[in-house]
C-alpha positions in Angstrom: -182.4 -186.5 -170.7 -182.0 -186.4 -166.9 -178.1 -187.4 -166.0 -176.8 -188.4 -162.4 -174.0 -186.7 -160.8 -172.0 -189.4 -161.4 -172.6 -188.5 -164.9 -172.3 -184.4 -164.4 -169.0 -185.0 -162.4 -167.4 -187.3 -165.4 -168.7 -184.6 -167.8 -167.2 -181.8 -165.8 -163.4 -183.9 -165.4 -163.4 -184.8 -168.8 -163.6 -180.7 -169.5 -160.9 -180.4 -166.8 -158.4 -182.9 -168.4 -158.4 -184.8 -165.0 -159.3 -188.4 -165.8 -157.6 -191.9 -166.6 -157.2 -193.1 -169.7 -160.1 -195.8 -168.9 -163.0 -193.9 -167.5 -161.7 -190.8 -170.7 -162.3 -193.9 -173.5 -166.0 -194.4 -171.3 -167.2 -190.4 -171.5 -165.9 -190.5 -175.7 -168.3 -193.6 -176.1 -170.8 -192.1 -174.3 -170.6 -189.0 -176.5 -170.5 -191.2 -179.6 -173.7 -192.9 -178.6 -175.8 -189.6 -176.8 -176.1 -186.8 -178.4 -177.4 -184.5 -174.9 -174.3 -185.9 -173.3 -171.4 -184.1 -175.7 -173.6 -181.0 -175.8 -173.7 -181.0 -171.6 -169.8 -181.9 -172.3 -169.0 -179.2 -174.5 -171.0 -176.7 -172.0 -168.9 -177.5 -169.1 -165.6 -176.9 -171.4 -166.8 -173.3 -172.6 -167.9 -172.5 -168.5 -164.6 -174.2 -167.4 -162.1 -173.0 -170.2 -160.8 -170.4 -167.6 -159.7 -172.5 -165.4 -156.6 -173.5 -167.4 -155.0 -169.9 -167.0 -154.7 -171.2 -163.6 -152.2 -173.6 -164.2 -149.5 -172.4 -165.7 -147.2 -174.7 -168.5 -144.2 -176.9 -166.9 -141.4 -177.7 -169.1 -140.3 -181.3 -167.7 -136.4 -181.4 -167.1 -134.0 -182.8 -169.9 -133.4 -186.0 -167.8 -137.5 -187.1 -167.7 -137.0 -187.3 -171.4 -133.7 -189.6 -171.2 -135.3 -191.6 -168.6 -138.6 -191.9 -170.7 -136.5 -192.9 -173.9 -133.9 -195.8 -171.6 -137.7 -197.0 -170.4 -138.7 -197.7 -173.7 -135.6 -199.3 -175.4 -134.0 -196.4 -177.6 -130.8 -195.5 -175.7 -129.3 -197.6 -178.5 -129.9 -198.6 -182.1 -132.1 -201.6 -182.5 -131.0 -204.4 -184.0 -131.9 -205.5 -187.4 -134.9 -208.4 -187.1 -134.0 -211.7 -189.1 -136.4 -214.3 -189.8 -135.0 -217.7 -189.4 -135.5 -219.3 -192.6 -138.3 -222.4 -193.0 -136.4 -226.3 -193.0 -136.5 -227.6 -196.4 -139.7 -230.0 -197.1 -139.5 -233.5 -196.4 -139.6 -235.3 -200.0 -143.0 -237.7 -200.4 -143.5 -240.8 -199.2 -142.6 -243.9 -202.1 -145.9 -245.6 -203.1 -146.4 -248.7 -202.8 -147.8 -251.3 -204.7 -151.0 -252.6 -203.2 -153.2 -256.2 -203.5 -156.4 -255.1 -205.6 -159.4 -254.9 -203.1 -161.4 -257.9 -202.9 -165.0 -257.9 -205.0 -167.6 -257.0 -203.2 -170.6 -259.7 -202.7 -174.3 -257.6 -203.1 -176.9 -260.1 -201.4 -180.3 -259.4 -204.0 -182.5 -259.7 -200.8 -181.1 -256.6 -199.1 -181.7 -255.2 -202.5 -185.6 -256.1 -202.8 -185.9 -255.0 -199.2 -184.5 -251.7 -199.1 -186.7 -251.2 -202.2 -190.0 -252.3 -199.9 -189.0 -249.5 -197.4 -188.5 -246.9 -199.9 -191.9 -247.4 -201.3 -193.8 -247.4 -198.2 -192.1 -244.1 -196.8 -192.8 -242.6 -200.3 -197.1 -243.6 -199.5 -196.4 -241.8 -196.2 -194.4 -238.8 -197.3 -197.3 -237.9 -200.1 -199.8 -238.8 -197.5 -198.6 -236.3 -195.0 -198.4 -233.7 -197.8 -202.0 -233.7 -198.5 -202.9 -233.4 -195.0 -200.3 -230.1 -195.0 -201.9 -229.2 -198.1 -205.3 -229.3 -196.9 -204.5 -227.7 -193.4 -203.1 -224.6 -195.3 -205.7 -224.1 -197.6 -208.2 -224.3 -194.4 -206.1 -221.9 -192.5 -206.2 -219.2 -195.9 -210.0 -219.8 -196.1 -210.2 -218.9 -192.1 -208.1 -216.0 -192.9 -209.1 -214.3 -196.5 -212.5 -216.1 -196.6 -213.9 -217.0 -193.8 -217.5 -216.4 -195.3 -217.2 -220.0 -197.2 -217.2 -221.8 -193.9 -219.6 -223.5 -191.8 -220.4 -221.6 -188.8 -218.7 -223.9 -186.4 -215.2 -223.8 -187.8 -215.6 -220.0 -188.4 -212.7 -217.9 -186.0 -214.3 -216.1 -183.9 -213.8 -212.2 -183.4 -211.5 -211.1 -181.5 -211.9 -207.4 -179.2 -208.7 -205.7 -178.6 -208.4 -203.2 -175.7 -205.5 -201.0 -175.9 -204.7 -198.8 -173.3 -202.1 -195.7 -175.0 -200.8 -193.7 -171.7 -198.9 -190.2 -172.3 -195.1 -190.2 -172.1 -194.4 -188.5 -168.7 -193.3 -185.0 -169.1 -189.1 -184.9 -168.3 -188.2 -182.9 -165.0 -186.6 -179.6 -166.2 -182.7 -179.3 -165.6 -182.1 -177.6 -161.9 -178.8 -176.0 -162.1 -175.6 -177.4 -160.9 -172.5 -176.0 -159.0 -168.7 -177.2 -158.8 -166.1 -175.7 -156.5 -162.1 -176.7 -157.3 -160.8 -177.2 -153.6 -156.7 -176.2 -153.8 -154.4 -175.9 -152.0 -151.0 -174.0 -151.7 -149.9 -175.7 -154.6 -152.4 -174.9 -156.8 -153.5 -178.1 -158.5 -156.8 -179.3 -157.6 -157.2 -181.9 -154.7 -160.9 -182.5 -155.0 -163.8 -181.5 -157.3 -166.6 -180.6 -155.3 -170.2 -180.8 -157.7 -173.5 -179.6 -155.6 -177.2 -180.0 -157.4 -179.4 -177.0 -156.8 -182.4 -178.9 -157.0 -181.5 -181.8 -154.8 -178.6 -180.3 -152.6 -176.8 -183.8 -152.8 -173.0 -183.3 -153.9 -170.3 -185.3 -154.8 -166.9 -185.0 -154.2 -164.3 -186.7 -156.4 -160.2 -187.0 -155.2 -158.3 -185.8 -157.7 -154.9 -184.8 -157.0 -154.7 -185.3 -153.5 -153.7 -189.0 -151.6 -155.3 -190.6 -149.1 -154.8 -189.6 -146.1 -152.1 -191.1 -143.8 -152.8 -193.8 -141.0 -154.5 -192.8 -137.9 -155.6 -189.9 -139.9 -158.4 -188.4 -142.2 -159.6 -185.9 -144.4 -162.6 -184.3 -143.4 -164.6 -181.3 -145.1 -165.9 -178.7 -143.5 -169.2 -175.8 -144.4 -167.3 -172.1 -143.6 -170.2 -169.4 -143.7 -170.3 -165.5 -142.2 -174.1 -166.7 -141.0 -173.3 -169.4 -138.7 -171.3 -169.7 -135.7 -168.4 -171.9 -136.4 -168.0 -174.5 -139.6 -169.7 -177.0 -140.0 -168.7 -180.7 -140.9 -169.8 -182.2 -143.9 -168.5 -185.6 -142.8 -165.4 -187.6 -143.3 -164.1 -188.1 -147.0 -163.9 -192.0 -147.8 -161.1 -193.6 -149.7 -162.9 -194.2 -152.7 -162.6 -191.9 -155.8 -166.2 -190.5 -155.2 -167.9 -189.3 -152.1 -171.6 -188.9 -152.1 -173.6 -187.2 -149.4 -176.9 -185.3 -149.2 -176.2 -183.1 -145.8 -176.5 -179.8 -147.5 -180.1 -180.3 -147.9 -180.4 -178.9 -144.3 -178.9 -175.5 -144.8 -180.1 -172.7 -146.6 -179.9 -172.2 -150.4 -177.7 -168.6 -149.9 -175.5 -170.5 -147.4 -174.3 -173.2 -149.7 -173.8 -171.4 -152.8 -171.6 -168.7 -150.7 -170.2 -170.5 -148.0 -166.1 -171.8 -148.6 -165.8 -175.6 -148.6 -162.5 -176.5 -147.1 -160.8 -179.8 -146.3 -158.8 -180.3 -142.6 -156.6 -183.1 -141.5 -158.0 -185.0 -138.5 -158.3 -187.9 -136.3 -159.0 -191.1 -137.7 -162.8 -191.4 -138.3 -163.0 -187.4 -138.3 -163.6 -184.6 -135.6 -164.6 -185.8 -132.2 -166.2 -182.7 -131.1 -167.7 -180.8 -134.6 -164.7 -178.5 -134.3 -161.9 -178.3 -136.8 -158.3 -179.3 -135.3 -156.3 -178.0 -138.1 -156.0 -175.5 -140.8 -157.6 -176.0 -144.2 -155.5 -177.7 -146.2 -157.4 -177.7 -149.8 -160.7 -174.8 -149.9 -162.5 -173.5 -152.2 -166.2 -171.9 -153.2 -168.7 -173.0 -155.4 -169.2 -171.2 -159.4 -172.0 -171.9 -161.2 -171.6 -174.2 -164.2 -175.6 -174.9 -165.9 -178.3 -172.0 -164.6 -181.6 -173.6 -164.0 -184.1 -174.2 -166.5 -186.2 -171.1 -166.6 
């Protein structure tokens, strides 16, 4: 099955650790229910199992945990819960004694007429049940013996045409690349996911904030065979950036180039030149080889 990046990039977070408690509950259920999913899952844990000796373990300080427990309610015993007890029931009401009901009055002509009506819908009822009756026994004689019929109430055959076209053949994999852009800090800001068929990539904010007012993040092509970088456009707000620019360069130059990520002017560069100093970079590893 052919996924979309959106679908790569989720596969390749949930391997990382890096998403929500929402959108982990959506990649489980989509493992639960596709089988070609959890296998392209577990491939990108075995390729990116490496990547946790990156980050090293953090013991969080006492107070987090005191803070954690006051948040929750168990600085101090809980008190014991106590039902209220139910009201006693209310005792029944007293009877009380009643006139006996009237006697009822039957009027014999209601009687004879009602019995009229009866009879007559009965002569229809077994009427209509002959004409069922001899409307299926027509319909089995049409169907199982349609030899004992006049020629005129004979069904006529019927000629099926039935066109059978071959399942298309499925597009082979093409292989797909991810770069981790860091910073100084060492926790990834942005996953960066390039398809080597399409050259189209995605670039999902993970760790790092949106950018400030009157400023923006913009990401940037660094290569030994061109000039000077190259912008890649302005990342957006949203969670997932999708662009297909790299389509223009060649196949060497984005699978070696460094990606990196400056701080500019609102609504990027005004000139194609960087104004700042990478903050997050990084370069591309290859995470599924094409199909061969």
């Amino acid at each position: 099955m052919e996924y979309s990046e959106d679908h790569i990039a989720l596969a390749a977070e949930y391997a990382l650790g890096t998403l929500n408690a929402d959108e982990r509950d959506q990649v489980e259920t989509m493992m639960s229910a596709d089988r070609d999913f959890t296998t392209m899952v577990r491939a990108w844990e075995y390729r990116l199992g490496v990547l946790n000796q990156m980050v090293g373990s953090v013991e969080p300080p006492a107070e987090v945990w005191e803070r954690i427990r006051g948040a929750i309610g168990l600085t101090e015993p809980q008190a014991e819960i106590v039902l209220p007890e139910p009201p006693p029931a209310a005792p029944p009401p007293p009877i009380q004694e009643s006139e006996p009901p009237a006697p009822v009055v039957i009027d014999p002509s209601n009687v004879i007429r009602l019995a009229v009506r009866a009879q007559r819908w009965r002569g229809v009822a077994s009427a209509m049940t002959a004409v069922a009756a001899v409307l299926v026994a027509m319909i089995g004689i049409q169907i199982f013996q349609p030899d004992w019929l006049p020629p005129s109430l004979r069904p006529k055959p019927r000629t099926e045409i039935v066109e059978v076209k071959p399942s298309p053949t499925p597009a082979p994999p093409s292989a797909q690349y991810v770069a981790l852009l860091q910073g100084q800090g060492g926790g990834p800001a942005f996953i960066l996911t390039v398809d080597g068929a399409t050259k189209n990539f995605t670039l999902r904010r993970v760790g790092a904030a949106v950018a400030e007012p009157g400023k923006s993040f913009e990401l940037w092509l660094i290569s030994d065979k061109l000039p000077k970088p190259r912008s890649l456009g302005v990342i957006g707000s949203d969670d997932f950036t999708i662009r297909p620019i790299l389509s223009a360069y060649d196949p060497e130059v984005v699978n070696n180039a460094t990606y990196a990520v400056t701080i500019e002017q609102a609504g990027g560069s005004p000139d194609g030149n960087p104004h700042s100093s990478p903050v997050f970079s990084g370069k591309l590893i290859e995470t599924v080889p094409p199909a061969r």
